[in-house]
Legacy VTK file of the C-alpha trace (Angstrom):
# vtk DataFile Version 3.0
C-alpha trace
ASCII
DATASET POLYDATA
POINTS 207 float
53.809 -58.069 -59.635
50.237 -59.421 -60.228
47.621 -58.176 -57.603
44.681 -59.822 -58.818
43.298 -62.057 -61.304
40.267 -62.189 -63.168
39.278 -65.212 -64.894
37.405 -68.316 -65.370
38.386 -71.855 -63.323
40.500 -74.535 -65.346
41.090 -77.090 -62.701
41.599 -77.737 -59.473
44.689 -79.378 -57.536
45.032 -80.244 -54.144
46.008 -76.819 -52.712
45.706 -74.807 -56.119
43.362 -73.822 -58.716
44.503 -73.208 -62.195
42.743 -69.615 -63.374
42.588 -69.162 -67.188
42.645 -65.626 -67.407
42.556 -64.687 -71.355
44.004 -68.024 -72.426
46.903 -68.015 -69.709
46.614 -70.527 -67.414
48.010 -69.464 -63.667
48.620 -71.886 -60.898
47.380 -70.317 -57.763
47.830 -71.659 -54.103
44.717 -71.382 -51.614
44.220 -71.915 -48.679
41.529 -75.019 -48.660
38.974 -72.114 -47.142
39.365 -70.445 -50.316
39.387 -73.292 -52.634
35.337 -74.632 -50.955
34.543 -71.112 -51.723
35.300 -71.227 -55.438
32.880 -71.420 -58.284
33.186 -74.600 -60.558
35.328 -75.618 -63.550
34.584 -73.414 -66.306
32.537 -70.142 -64.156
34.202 -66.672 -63.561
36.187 -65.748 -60.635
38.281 -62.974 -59.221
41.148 -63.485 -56.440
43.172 -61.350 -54.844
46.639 -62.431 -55.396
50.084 -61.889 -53.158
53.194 -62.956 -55.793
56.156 -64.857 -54.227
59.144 -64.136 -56.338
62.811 -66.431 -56.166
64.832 -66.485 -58.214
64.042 -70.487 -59.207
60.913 -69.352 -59.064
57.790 -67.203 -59.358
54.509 -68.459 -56.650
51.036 -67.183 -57.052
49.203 -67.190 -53.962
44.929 -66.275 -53.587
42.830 -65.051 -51.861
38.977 -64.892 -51.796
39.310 -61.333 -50.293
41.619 -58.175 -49.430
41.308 -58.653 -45.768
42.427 -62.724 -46.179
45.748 -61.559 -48.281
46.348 -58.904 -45.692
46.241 -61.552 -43.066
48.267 -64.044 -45.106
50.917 -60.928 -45.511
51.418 -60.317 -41.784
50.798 -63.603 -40.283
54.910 -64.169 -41.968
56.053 -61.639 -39.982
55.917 -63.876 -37.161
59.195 -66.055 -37.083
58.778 -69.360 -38.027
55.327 -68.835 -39.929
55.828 -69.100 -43.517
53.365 -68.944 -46.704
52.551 -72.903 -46.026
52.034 -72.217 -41.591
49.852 -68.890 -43.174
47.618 -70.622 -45.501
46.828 -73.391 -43.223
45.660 -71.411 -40.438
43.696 -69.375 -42.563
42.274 -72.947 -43.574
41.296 -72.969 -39.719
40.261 -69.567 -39.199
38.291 -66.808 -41.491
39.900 -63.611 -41.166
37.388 -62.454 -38.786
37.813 -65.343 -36.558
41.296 -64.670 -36.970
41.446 -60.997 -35.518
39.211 -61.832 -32.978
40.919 -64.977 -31.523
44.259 -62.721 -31.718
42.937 -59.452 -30.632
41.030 -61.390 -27.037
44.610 -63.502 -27.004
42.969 -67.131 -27.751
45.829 -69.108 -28.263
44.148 -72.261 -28.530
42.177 -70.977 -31.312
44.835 -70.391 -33.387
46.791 -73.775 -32.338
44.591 -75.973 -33.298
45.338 -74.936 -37.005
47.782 -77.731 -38.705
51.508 -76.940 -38.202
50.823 -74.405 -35.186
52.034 -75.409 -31.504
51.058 -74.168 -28.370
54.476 -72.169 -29.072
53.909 -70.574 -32.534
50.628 -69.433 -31.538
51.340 -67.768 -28.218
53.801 -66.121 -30.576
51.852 -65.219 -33.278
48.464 -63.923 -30.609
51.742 -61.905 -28.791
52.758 -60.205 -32.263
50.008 -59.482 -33.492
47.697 -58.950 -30.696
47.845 -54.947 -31.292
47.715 -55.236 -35.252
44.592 -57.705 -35.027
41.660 -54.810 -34.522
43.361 -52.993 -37.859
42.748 -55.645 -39.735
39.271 -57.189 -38.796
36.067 -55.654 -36.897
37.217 -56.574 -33.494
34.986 -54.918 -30.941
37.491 -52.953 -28.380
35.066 -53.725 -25.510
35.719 -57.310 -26.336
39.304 -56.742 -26.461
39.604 -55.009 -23.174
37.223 -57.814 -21.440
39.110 -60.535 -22.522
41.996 -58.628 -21.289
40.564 -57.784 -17.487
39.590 -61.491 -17.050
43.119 -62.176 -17.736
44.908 -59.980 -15.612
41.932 -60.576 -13.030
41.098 -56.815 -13.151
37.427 -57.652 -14.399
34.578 -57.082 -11.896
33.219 -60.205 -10.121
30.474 -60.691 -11.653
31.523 -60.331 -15.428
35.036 -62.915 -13.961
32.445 -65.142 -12.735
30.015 -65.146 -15.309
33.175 -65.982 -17.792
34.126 -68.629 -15.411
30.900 -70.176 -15.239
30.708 -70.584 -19.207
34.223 -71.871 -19.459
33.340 -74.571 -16.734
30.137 -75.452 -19.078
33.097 -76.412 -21.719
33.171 -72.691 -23.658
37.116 -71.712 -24.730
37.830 -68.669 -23.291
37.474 -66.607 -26.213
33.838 -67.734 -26.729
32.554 -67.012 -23.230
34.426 -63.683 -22.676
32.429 -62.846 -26.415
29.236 -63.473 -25.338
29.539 -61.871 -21.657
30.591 -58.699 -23.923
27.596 -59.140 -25.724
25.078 -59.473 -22.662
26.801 -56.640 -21.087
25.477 -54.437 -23.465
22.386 -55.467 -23.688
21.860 -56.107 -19.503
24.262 -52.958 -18.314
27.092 -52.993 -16.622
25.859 -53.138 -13.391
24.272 -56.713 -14.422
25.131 -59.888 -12.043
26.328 -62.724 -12.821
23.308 -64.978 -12.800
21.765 -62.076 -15.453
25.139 -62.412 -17.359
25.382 -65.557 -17.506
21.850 -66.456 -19.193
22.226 -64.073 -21.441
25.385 -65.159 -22.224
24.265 -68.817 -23.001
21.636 -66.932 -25.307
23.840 -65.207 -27.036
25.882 -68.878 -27.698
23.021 -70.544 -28.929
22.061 -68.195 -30.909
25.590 -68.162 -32.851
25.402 -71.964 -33.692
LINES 1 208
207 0 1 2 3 4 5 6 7 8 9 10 11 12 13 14 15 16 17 18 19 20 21 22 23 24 25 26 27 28 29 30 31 32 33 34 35 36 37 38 39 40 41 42 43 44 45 46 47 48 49 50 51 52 53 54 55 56 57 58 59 60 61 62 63 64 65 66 67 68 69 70 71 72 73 74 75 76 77 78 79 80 81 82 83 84 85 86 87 88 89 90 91 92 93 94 95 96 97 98 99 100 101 102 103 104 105 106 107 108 109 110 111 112 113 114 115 116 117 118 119 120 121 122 123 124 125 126 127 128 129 130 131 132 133 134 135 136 137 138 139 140 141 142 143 144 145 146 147 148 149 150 151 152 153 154 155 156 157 158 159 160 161 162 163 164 165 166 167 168 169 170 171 172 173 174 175 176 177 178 179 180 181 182 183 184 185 186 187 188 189 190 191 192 193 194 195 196 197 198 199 200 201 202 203 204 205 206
C-alpha cells in the first residue's frame, strides 16, 4: 500500500495530477482544494496518499495533508458518501472548516458541497459530530454553545446575541463562533448588546 509520495509534478488532469516520482509516473485524484494548492509542472511535491485497491483496479488518492486523508477516510463511513461525495466536500470545506461545521452541527455548511443534500449532510454532521473535535482543533466551548442554542438551554443573552447575528444574515455556525469568541474576551456574565458588538468584531475581523 503506498502512503505517500514524493516527487516532482508531470501534469495535471481535471481531478488528478500525474506525480513522477523516480521516473514512475502515478495518477493521483485530488480533491480540486488540493490540486490550487499544488506547485507547478516540473517543482517537487509530497502528498499524502490513501490507495483504493479492486480487483480491476488499483486508485491513488492525495492529499495535501494527514489531517485531509484522515477526513477523506472517515467521511466513507457515512452511508452513501463515497471517495467521489468525500473529495468534493473536501473541495468545499478545509479540514478545519470541516470539524468545525460538524462538531457545532452546521448542516448547511456541509450541504452546500456538490453531491451533498440536506439528507446526506444531516447524516454525515449526526455521524460524525463526536469524531469531529479528534480530528481538527475544534474549541469544546464552541461545541457546547452551538449545542445550548440548539436545545435552547443557552442563557438569554448569549441565545439572543446568536439570534441577532443570524437575523443580520450570519449561518448559524458563524454567529454561535463568534459569540464564543466575545464570551471570552467580555465574560460570561456579558449582555447581549456587549455580545453582540463584539461578535460583529470578531466577523469582520475573519474576512
Amino acid at each position: 500500500m503506498i502512503g505517500k509520495l514524493k516527487g516532482v509534478v508531470d501534469s495535471y488532469g481535471e481531478d488528478h495530477a500525474i506525480i513522477d516520482v523516480q521516473g514512475v509516473g502515478y495518477v493521483v485524484h485530488c480533491s480540486s482544494r488540493t490540486l490550487r494548492r499544488l506547485p507547478g509542472i516540473g517543482e517537487a511535491t509530497v502528498l499524502s496518499i490513501d490507495t483504493h485497491v479492486r480487483e480491476d483496479m488499483i486508485r491513488l488518492y492525495g492529499f495535501e495533508s494527514d489531517a485531509e486523508r484522515e477526513w477523506f477516510r472517515l467521511l466513507q463511513t457515512v452511508q452513501g458518501v463515497g471517495a467521489k461525495v468525500a473529495l468534493a466536500i473536501l473541495s468545499s470545506l478545509d479540514p478545519g472548516s470541516l470539524a468545525t461545521a460538524v462538531a457545532t452541527g452546521d448542516k448547511a455548511a456541509v450541504a452546500r458541497s456538490p453531491g451533498v443534500g440536506p439528507k446526506l449532510a444531516a447524516r454525515i454532521v449526526a455521524e460524525l459530530k463526536d469524531k469531529a473535535p479528534i480530528f481538527g482543533a475544534v474549541d469544546p466551548g464552541l461545541v457546547r454553545l452551538s449545542g445550548a442554542v440548539e436545545d435552547r438551554s443557552a442563557p438569554p443573552a448569549i441565545s439572543d446575541a446568536v439570534s441577532a447575528l443570524v437575523n443580520l444574515g450570519y449561518a448559524q455556525a458563524q454567529a454561535s463562533a463568534a459569540v464564543a469568541a466575545a464570551l471570552k474576551s467580555a465574560g460570561e456574565g456579558a449582555e447581549a448588546p456587549m455580545l453582540i458588538r463584539l461578535g460583529l468584531r470578531e466577523l469582520a475581523a475573519a474576512r
